[in-house]
Structures are given as structure tokens and as C-alpha cells.
N, C-alpha and C positions, 0 to 999 in steps of 0.2 A: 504494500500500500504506500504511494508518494503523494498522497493528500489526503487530509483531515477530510473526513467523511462528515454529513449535515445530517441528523437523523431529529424525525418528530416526534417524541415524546407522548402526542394526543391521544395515540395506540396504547399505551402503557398504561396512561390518567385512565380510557374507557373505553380500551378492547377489548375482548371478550381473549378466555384463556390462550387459543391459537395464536391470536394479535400479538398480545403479550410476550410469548415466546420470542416472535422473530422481531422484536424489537430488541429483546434482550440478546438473541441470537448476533445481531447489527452489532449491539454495544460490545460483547465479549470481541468480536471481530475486529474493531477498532482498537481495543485495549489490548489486543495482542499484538496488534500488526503495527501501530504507532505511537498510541498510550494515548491519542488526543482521537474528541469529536467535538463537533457545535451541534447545541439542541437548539431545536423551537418547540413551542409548546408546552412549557415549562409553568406556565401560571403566574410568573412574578410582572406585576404591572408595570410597564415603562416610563410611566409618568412619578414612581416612585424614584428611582435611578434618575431619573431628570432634575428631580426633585433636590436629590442629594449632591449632584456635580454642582448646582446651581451653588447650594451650602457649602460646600468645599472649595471653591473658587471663592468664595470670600473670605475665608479663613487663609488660603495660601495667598489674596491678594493683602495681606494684613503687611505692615512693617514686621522687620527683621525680629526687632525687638519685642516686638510681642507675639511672636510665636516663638521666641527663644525661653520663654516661661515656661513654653508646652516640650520644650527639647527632652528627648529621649532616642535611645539608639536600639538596636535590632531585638526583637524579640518584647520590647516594652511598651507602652501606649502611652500616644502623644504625637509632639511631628518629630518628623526624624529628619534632619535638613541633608541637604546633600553633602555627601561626600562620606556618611556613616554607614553603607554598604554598598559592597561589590560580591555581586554574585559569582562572576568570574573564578572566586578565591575556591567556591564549591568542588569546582574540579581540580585544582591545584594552582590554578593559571593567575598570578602574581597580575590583577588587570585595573585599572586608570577606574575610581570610585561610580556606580552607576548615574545617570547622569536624570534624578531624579527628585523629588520630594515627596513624604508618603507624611498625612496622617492614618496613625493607626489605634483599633479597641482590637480586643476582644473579649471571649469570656472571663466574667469576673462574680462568677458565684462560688467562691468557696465552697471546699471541702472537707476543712475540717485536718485536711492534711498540711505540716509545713511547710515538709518541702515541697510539696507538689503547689500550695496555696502562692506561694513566694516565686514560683517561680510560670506558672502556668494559667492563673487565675487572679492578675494582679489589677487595683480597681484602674476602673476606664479616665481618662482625662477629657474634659468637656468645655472646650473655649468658651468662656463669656462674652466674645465676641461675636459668637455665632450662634447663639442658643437653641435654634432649631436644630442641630446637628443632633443631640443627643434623641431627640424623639425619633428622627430619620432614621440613625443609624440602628436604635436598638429594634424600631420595625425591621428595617431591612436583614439585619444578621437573624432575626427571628425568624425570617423567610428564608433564609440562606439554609440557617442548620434544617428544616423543613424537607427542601429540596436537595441536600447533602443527604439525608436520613432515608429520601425516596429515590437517589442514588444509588447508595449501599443496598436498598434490596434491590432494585433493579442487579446490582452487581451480584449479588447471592442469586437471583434465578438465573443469571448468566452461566453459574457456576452452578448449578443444577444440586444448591444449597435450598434449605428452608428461607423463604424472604426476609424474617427477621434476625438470620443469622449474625449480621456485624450491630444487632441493639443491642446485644447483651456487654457490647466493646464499648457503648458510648451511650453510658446513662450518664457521664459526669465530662464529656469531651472536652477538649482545649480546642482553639479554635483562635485566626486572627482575621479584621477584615483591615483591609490595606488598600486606605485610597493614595494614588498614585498618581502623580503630577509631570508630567513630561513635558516642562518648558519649553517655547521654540527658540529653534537657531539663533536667531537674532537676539534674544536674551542673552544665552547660553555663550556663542559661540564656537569656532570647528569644534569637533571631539577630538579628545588626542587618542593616537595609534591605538586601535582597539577597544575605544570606549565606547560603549552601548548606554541607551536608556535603560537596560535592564542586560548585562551579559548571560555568557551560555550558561545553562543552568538546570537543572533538574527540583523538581518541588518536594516536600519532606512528609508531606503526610499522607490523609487515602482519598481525597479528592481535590479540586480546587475548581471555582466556579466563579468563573473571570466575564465579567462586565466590561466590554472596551469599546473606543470608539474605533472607526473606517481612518486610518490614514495613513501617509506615503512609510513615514516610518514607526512599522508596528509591528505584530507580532510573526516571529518566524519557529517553524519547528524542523527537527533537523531530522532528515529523511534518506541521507546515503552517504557514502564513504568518508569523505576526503570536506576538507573546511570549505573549499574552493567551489562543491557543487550540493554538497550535502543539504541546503537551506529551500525550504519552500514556505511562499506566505502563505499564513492561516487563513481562510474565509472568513469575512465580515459578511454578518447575513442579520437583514435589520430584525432587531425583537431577537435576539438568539444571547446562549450562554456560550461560552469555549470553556468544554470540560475537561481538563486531564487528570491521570493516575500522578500519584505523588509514589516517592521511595518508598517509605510503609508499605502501601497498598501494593504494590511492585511484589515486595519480599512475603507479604501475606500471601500474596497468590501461586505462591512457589516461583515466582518468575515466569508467571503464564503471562500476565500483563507487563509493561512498556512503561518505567518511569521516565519519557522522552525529556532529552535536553530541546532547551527551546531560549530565545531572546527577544528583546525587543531595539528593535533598530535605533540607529543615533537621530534624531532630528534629520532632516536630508536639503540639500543645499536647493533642490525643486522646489520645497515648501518650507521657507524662511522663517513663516507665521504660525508653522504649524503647533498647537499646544492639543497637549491629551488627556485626560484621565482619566484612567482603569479604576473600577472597583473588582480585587482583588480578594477574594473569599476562601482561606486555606484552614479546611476544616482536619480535625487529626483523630483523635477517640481518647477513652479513659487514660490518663495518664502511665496510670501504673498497672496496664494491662497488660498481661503479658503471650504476645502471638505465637504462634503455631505455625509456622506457611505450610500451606497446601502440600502433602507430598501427591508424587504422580499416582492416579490419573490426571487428577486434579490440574496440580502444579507441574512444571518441567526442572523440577530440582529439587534434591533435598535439600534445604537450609535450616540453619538452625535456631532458634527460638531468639527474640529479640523483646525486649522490656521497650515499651513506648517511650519511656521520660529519657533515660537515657540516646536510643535511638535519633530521637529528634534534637533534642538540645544538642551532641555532636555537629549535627550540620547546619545548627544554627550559630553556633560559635564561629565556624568556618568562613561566614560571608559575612561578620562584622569587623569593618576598619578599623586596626590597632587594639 
């Protein structure tokens, strides 16, 4: 497969058993052959996500200075200004900071647990500047895990599992949504050798359900050999999610699914003007779960047992600068 596949979802909402199958049939297909699809049909309102870039664009149009209150770096909530991650580093590749601003929530209900509380569940930060954000974003992430949740069985009938096989992993999940500010060129200026909006990269958990706009430089996923040919752009299809498999969900499935490296392009010298924001939605499961991957049939490998909190924090350490 050399292209992300668009599959509709509306079979799955209210197909009758056959329906259902081969849409789950479509989705395993996807998840093996490149780790990424885009849905439609998904049920999340667009004027909600309209909604919310509108609010985020006012909080990143804020002075420096007052979103330096809200500073926080990878894995925390708040804004994270540029130059405090590079994805790059995931793979090894020593690369020029991502050329981006994100604020970020996510879940912040305690558990009862320290370390997992301290580190996984930490509270949200809420500009006074912008106070409708908070209503926006905790509707929206509430739809997100919704749809993350009707993922996962969708993924379990793929896998010719019980549907609610991945709940019993995520009655207390960690979860971040990550809005994402891709300033244009003319702000910015060149990128230097190798800088991306977002370098290559692979994602850390068992879904991510990515909100982006149509534009010249966006998202790529990487489809064949060599750096030089290997990149194809993802479809922008209006009203749709771009879904991929995270490294978890990868290793859960015995390595039947595709945690695909993927990027997003530098600003491009065609579109001077251009600025983007992605809401980015990387949902993970119960912290101190501890997985199984799939042995064959199932999976295509034995692997061995991995602890979530550990698991993920490893690769979140990885693509924070300094």
C-alpha cells in the first residue's frame, strides 16, 4: 500500500453485522500495510474544531510575555514555545528544534497513584486570556476519548477479539491533546538543513486522531525505501480524521500493525502566508497496564511484555530539547 486509504466509518456507526466486518476488514488492512487511514463519518461536529482554532489563534496571537506564564515543555500542559521539541531526536537523528508552537491539556483526573498522578494526570492550565478554551477543549477531548474508545473496538473486531477487548486497558487512560501552531515562512523564516514543522517521527501510544488543515506544507507519511522517494502526502479530505497506530498499539498487536514514521513539512517558499493548526489527539491506556502482544496467529512476533508508564515516558524523554 503507497497511500493512506479514506474509509467511512457510517458502516460501522449503522451497519448491520456483514457491514461491520468489512469495514473492520478495510481498517486491519490499513494498519498493516501502513499504520495510517482518514475517516469520515466519524460524528464529531466541525463547527466544534472551528470553534476551537478560532480560540487558539488568540491565545498564540497573545504577547510573548504572556504566554511565557503558561510555559511548559514536553509531556506537560501549557504552551510549549518553540524550540522545546524535536521529534527528529525519536529516531536518533540529532535535528534543528520543530518549527512549531503547541498548547497542550490533557487528562487530569487523578488516581490516587503518585507516580503515575505526577506524572500522567497532571492539572490542565487555562489562559485567562482566552477563557472559552477551557469549555472547548474539555468538550472536544471528551469526544476524542469517545471516538479513540470506538477505535479500539473497531481495532479488536479487526482482530477477531471481543469488541470491548482494549476497555478493560483504559478505564483510567493518559491521554494529551496538542494544539499545534505552524507559523508561516514569512514569520518564521528558511528552515535550516533538515528542519520540519514536525520531523520524522513515529507516535507513542495506541491511536492518535489528528484534526489538520489542506496545505502546501503538511503532512507526509513514509511509504518506501530510501529518504529521497520514500514520502507520500496524506489526503486532506474535508470533514475527515487522519488516524494512525502509535508504538504501543504497534507492539500490542504483535507487530501485525504499522507504527508509520510520518512528518510535517517546513513552511514552503510557494506559500509564504501559509499558517496551520493541527489538533492533535494522542490517546495511550491505563498507565500501569501491563501488555501482552499478540502472539501468532494473531501477531507476526513474539514480543515481550511491556509496562505502559515506562514504555511511553522512554520516548517521551527522547524528543525533549536539552
Amino acid at each position: 500500500m503507497d497511500a493512506v486509504p479514506v474509509i467511512d466509518l457510517t458502516a460501522w456507526f449503522t451497519g448491520d453485522e456483514q457491514e461491520r466486518a468489512a469495514v473492520a476488514a478495510r481498517v486491519d488492512e490499513a494498519l498493516s500495510e501502513i499504520g495510517f487511514l482518514v475517516v469520515t463519518g466519524h460524528g464529531v461536529p466541525a463547527g466544534l474544531r472551528d470553534r476551537i482554532r478560532t480560540a487558539a489563534k488568540r491565545f498564540f496571537a497573545q504577547p510573548e510575555d504572556v504566554k511565557r506564564a503558561y510555559a511548559a515543555t514536553v509531556g506537560e500542559r501549557g504552551w510549549l514555545p518553540p524550540g522545546v521539541e524535536a521529534n527528529g531526536y525519536a529516531e536518533g537523528t540529532e535535528t534543528p528544534p520543530d518549527m512549531k508552537e503547541t498548547f497542550a491539556i490533557g487528562a487530569d483526573a487523578k488516581i490516587g497513584d503518585p507516580l503515575f498522578d505526577a506524572e500522567w494526570f497532571l492539572a490542565n492550565v487555562w489562559p485567562s486570556e482566552v477563557p472559552e478554551l477551557e469549555e472547548l477543549l474539555t468538550e472536544y477531548t471528551a469526544r476524542m476519548r469517545a471516538l479513540s474508545d470506538e477505535l479500539l473496538r473497531l481495532c479488536a473486531t479487526a482482530l477477531g477479539l471481543d469488541p470491548g477487548y482494549f476497555a478493560a486497558y483504559t478505564g483510567n487512560p493518559s491521554y494529551t491533546l496538542n494544539i499545534n501552531r505552524y507559523p508561516p515562512l514569512s514569520q518564521l523564516g528558511a528552515p535550516e538543513p533538515g528542519q520540519f514543522r514536525i520531523g520524522p517521527h513515529t507516535d507513542f501510544g495506541t491511536v492518535t486522531v489528528l484534526d489538520r488543515q489542506d496545505g502546501v506544507g503538511g503532512l507526509q507519511v513514509f511509504t518506501g525505501d530510501t529518504e529521497e522517494d520514500g514520502w507520500v502526502d496524506a489526503p486532506w479530505v474535508e470533514d475527515s480524521f487522519t488516524i494512525n497506530v502509535g508504538d504501543l498499539l504497534a507492539v500490542w498487536s504483535g507487530n501485525r500493525w504499522k507504527s508509520n514514521r510520518h512528518r510535517v513539512l517546513p513552511p514552503d517558499p510557494s506559500a509564504p502566508d501559509e499558517e496551520l493548526v493541527s489538533l492533535v489527539f494522542c490517546y495511550e491506556c491505563d498507565p500501569g497496564a501491563r501488555i501482552e502482544p499478540f502472539a501468532p496467529p494473531i501477531g507476526r512476533a513474539e514480543l515481550a511484555p511491556v509496562r505502559a508508564h515506562e514504555f511511553l515516558l522512554e520516548r517521551l524523554d527522547a524528543i525533549t530539547v536539552g
